[in-house]
N, CA, C and O atoms as a Tinker XYZ file with bonds, in Angstrom:
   216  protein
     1  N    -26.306000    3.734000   -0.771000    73     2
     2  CA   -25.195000    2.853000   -1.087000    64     1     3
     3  C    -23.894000    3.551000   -0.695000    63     2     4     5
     4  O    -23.788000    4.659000   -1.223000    81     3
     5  N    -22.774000    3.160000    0.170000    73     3     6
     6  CA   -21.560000    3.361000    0.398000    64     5     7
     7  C    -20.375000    3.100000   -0.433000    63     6     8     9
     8  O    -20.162000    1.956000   -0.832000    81     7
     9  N    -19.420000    4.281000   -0.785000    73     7    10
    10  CA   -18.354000    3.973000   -1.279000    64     9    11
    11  C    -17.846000    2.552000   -1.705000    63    10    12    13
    12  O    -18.069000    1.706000   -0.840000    81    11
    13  N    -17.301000    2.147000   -2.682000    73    11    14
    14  CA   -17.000000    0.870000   -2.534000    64    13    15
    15  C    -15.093000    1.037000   -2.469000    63    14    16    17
    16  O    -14.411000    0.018000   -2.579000    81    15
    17  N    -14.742000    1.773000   -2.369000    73    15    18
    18  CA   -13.389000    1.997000   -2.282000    64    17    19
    19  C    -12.792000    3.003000   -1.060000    63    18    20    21
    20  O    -13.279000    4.115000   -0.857000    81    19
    21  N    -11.644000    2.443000   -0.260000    73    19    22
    22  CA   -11.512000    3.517000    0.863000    64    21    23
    23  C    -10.316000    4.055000    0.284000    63    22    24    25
    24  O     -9.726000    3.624000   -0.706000    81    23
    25  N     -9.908000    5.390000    1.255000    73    23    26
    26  CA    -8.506000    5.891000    0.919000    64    25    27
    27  C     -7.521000    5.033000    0.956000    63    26    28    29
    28  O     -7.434000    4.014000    1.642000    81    27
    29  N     -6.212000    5.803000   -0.374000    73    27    30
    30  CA    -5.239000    5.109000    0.181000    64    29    31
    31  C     -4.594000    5.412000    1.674000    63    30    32    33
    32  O     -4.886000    6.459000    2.252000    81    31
    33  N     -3.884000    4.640000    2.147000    73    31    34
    34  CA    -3.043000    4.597000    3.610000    64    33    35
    35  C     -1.968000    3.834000    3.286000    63    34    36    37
    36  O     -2.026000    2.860000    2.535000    81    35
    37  N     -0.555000    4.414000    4.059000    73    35    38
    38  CA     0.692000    4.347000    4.032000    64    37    39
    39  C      0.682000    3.003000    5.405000    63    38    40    41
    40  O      0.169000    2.917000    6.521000    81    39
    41  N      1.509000    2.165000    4.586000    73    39    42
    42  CA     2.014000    0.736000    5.417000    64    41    43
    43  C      2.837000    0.567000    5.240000    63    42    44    45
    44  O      3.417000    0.877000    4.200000    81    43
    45  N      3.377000   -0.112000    6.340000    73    43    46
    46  CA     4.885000   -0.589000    6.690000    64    45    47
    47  C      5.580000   -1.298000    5.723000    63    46    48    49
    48  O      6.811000   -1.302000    5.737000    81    47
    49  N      4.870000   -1.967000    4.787000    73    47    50
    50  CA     5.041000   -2.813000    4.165000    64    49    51
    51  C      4.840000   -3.185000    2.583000    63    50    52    53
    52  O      5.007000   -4.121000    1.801000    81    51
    53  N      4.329000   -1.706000    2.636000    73    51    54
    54  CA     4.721000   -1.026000    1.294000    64    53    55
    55  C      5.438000    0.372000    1.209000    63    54    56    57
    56  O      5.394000    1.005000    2.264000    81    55
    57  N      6.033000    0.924000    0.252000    73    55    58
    58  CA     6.661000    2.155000   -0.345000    64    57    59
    59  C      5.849000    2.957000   -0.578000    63    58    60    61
    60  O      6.124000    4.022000   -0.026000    81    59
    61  N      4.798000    2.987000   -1.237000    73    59    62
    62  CA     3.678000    4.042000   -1.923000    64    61    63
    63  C      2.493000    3.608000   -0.912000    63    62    64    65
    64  O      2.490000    2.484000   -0.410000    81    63
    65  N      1.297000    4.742000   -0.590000    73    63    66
    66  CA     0.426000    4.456000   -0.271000    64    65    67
    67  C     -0.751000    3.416000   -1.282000    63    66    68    69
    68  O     -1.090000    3.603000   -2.451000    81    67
    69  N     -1.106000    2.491000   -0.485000    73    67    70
    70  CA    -2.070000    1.337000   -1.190000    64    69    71
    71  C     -3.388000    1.521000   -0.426000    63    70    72    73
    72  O     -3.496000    1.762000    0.776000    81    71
    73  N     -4.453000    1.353000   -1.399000    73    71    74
    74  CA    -5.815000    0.908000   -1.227000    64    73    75
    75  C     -6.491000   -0.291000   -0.641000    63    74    76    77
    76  O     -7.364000   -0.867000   -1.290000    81    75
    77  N     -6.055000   -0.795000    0.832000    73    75    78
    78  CA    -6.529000   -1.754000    1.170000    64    77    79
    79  C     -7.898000   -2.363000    0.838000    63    78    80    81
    80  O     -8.897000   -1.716000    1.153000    81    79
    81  N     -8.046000   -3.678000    0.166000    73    79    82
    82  CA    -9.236000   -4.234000   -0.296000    64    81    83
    83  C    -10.270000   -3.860000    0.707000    63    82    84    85
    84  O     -9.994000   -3.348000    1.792000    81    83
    85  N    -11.650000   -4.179000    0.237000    73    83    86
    86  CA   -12.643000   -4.306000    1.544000    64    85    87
    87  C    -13.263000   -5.948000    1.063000    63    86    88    89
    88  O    -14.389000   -6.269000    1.442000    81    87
    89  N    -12.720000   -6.575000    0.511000    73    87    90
    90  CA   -12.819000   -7.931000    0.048000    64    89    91
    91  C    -11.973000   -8.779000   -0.804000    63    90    92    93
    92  O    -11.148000   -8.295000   -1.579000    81    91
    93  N    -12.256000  -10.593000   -0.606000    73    91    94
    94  CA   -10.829000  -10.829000   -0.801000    64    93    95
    95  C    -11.043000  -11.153000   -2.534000    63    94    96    97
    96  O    -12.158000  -11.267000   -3.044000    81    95
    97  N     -9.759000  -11.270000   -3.286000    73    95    98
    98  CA    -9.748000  -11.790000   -4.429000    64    97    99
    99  C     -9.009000  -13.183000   -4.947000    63    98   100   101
   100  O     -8.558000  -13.602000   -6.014000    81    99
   101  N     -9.128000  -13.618000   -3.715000    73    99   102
   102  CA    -8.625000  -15.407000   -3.969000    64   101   103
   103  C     -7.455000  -15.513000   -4.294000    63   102   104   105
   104  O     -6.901000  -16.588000   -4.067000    81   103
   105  N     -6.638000  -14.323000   -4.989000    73   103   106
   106  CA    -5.516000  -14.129000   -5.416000    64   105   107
   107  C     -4.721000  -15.693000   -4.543000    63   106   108   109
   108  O     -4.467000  -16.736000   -5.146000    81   107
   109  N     -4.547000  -15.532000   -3.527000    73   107   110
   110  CA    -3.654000  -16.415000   -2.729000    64   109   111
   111  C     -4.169000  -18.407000   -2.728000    63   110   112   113
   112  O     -3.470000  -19.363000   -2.391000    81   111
   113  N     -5.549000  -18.389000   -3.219000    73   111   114
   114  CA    -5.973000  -19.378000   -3.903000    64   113   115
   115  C     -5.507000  -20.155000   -5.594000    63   114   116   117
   116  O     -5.597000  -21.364000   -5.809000    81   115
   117  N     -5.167000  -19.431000   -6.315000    73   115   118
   118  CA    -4.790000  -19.486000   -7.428000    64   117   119
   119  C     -3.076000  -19.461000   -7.419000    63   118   120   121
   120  O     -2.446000  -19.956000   -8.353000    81   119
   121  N     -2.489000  -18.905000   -6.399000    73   119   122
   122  CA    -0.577000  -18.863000   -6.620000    64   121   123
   123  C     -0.550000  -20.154000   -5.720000    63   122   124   125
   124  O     -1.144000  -20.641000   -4.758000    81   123
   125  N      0.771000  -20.500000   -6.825000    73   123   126
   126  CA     1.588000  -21.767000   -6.991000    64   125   127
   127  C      2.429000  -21.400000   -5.354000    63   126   128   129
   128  O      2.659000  -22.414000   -4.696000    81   127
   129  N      2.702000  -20.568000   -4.958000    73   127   130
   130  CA     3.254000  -20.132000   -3.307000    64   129   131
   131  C      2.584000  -20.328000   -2.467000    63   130   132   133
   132  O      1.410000  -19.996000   -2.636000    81   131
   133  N      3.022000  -21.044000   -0.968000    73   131   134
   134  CA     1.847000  -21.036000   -0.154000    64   133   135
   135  C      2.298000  -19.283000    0.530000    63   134   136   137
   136  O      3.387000  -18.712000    0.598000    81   135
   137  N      0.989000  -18.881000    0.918000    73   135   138
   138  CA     1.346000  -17.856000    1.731000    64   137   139
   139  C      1.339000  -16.735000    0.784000    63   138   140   141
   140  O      1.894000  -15.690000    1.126000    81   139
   141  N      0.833000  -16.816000   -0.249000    73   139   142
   142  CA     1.498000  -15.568000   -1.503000    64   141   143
   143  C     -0.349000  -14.931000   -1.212000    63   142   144   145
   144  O     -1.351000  -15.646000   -1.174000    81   143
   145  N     -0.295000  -13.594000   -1.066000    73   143   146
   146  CA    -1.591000  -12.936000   -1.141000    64   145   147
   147  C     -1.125000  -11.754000   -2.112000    63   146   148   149
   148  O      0.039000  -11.437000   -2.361000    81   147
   149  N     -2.229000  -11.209000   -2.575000    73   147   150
   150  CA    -2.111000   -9.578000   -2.930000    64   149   151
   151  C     -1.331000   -8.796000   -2.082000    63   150   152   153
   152  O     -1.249000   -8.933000   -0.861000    81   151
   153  N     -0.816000   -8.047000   -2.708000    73   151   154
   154  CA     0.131000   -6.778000   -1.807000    64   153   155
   155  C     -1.771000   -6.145000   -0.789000    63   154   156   157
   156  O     -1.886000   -6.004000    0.428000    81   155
   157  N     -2.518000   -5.994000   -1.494000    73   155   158
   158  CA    -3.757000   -5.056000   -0.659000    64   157   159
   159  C     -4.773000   -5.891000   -0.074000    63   158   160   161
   160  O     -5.851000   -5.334000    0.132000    81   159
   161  N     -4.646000   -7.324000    0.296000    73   159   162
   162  CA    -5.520000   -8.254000    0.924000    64   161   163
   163  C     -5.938000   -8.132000    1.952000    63   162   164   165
   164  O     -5.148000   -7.749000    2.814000    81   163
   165  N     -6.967000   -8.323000    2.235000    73   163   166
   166  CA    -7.615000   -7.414000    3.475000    64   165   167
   167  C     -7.825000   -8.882000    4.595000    63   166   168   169
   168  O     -8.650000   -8.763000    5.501000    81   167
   169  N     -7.195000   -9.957000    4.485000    73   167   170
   170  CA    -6.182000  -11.203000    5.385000    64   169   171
   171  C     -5.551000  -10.954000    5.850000    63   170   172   173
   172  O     -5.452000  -11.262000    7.038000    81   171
   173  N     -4.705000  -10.229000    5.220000    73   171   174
   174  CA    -3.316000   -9.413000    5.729000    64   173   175
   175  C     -3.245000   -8.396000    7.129000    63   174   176   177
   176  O     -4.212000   -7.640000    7.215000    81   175
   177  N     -2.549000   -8.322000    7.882000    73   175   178
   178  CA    -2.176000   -7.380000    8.981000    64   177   179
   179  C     -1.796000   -6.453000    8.335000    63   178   180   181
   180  O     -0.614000   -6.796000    8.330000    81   179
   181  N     -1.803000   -5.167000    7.539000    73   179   182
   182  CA    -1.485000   -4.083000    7.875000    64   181   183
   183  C     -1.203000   -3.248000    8.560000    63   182   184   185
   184  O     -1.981000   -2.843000    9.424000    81   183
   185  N     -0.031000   -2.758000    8.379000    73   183   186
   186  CA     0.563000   -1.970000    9.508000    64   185   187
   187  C      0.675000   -0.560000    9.229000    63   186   188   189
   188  O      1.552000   -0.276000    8.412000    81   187
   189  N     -0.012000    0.413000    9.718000    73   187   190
   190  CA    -0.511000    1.780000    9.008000    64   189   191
   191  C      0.650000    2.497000   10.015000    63   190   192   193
   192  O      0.971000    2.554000   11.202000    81   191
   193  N      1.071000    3.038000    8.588000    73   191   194
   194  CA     2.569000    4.592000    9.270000    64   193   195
   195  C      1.559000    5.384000   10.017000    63   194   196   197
   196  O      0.360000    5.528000    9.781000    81   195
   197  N      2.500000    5.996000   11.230000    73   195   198
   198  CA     1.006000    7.361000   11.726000    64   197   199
   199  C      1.912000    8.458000   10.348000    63   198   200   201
   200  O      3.052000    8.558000    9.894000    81   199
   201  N      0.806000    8.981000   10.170000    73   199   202
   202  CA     0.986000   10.088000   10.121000    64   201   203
   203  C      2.266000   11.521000   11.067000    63   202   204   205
   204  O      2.415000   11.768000   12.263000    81   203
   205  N      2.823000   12.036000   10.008000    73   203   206
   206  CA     3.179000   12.662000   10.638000    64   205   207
   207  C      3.284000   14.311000    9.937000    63   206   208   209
   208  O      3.495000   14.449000    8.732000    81   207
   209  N      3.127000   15.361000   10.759000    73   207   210
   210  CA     2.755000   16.962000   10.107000    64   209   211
   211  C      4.179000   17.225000   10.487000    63   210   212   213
   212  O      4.890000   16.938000   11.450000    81   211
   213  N      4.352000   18.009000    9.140000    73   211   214
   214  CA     5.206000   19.122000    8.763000    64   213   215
   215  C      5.238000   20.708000    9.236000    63   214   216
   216  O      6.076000   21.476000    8.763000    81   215
């Protein structure tokens, strides 16, 4: 059986590194917004910072 959780990773489109889902939670089914998902919805385009060394 495999991990069910991956690392966090730094996105454009958040401040703190987030745990992108590996499945969805309807979240965006249930809000009164069209277009409203989880900040970590794995629908979503994420846009991953590179990395960068110090």
């Amino acid at each position: 059986m495999s991990r069910f959780d991956a690392p966090k990773v730094a996105t454009k489109g958040s401040g703190t590194p987030i745990r992108i889902r590996k499945t969805c939670c309807f979240y965006y089914q249930a809000s009164d917004e069209p277009d409203d998902y989880c900040p970590t919805c794995p629908k979503l385009k994420h846009e991953k910072v590179a990395e960068t060394s110090v």
